[in-house]
C-alpha positions as CSV (number, residue, x, y, z in Angstrom):
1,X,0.0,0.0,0.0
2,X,2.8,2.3,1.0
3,X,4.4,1.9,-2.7
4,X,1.1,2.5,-4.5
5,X,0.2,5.3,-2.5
6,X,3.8,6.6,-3.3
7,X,3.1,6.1,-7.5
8,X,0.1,7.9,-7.3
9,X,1.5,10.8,-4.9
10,X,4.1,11.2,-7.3
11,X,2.2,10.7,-10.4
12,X,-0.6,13.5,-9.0
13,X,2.3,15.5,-8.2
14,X,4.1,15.3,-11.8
15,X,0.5,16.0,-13.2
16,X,0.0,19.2,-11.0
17,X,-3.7,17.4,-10.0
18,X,-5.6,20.2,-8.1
19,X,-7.0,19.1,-5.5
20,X,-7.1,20.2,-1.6
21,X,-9.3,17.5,-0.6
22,X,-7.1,14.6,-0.6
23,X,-3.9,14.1,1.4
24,X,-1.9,11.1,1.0
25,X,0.8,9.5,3.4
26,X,3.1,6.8,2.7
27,X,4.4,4.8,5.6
28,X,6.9,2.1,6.0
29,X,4.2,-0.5,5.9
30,X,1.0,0.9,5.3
31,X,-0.7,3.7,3.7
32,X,-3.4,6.5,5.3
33,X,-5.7,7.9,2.5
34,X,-7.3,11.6,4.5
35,X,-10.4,13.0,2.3
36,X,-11.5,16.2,3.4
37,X,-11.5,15.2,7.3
38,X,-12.0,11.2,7.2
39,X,-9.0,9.0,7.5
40,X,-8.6,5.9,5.6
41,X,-5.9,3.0,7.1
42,X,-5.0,1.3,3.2
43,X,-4.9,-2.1,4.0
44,X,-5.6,-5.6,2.8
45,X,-9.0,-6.4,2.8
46,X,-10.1,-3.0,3.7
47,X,-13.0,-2.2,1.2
48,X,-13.8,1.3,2.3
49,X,-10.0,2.3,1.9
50,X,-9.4,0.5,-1.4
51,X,-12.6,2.3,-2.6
52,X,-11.6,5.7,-1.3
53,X,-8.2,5.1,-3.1
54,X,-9.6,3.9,-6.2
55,X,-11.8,7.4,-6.5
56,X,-8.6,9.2,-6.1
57,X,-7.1,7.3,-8.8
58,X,-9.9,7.7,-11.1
59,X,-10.0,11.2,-10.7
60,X,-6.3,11.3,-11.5
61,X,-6.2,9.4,-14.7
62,X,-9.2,11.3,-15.9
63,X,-6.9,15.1,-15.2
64,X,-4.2,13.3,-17.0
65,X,-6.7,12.4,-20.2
66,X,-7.3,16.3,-20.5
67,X,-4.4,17.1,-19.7
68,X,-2.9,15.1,-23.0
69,X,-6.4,15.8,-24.8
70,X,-5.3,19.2,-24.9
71,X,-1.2,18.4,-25.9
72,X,-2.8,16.7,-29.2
73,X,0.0,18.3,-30.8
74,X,2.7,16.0,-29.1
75,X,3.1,12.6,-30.7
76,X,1.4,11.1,-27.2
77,X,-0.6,8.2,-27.9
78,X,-3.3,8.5,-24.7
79,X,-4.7,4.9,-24.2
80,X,-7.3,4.0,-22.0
81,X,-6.4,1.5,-19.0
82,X,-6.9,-1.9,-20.2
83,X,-10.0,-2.6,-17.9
84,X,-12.5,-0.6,-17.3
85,X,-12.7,1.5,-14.2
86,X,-14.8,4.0,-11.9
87,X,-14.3,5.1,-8.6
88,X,-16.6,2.4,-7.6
89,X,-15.6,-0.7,-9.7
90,X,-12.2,-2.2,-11.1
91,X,-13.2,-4.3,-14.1
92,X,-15.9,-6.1,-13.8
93,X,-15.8,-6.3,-9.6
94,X,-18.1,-3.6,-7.5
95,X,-15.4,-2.5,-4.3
96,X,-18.3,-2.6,-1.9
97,X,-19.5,-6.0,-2.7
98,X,-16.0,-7.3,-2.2
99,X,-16.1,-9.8,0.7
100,X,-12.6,-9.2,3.1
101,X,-12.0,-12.9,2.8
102,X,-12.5,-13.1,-1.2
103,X,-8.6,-13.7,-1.9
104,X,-9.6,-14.4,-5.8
105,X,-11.9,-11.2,-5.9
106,X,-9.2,-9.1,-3.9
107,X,-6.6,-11.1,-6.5
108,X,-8.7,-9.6,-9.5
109,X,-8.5,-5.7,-8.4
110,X,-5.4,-5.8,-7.1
């Protein structure tokens, strides 16, 4: 959790994504997630923090699409992910129906 949460702090940071909502803070083995004033401990098996995380995510990947929507003069090829996503779902698995002891559904999104 700690390296993900790394990627996308640096990834949001390269991309200058605006946002004052979200704070993110690596830690040696884990990960918190703050939005706005609620606290997220990243996790395995932590729905409600992978979920949280995942809106982040999907919020960042769709400032970087504009972002290289409106570079169309640059020889940047902008590809979708290869799986669909939302801020609620990762392919075809909804986060909040994911049971905590689903290893092949955790598996899947992970």
């Amino acid at each position: 959790w700690s390296q993900a949460t790394q990627l996308l702090l640096i990834l949001g940071t390269l991309l200058k994504y605006p946002s004052s909502e979200w704070k993110l803070v690596p830690l040696a083995d884990c990960a918190k997630l703050i939005y706005r004033k609620e606290i997220f401990n990243l996790k395995p098996g932590d729905c409600r923090s992978l979920m949280a995380l995942n809106a982040l995510l999907d919020q960042v990947i769709r400032h970087a699409k504009t972002i290289f929507a409106a570079q169309q003069q640059s020889k940047i090829e902008v590809k979708s992910p290869p799986f669909p996503s939302s801020p609620s779902s990762i392919g075809n698995t909804e986060l909040a129906r994911l049971d905590r002891t689903d290893h092949v559904g955790w598996s899947h999104v992970i």
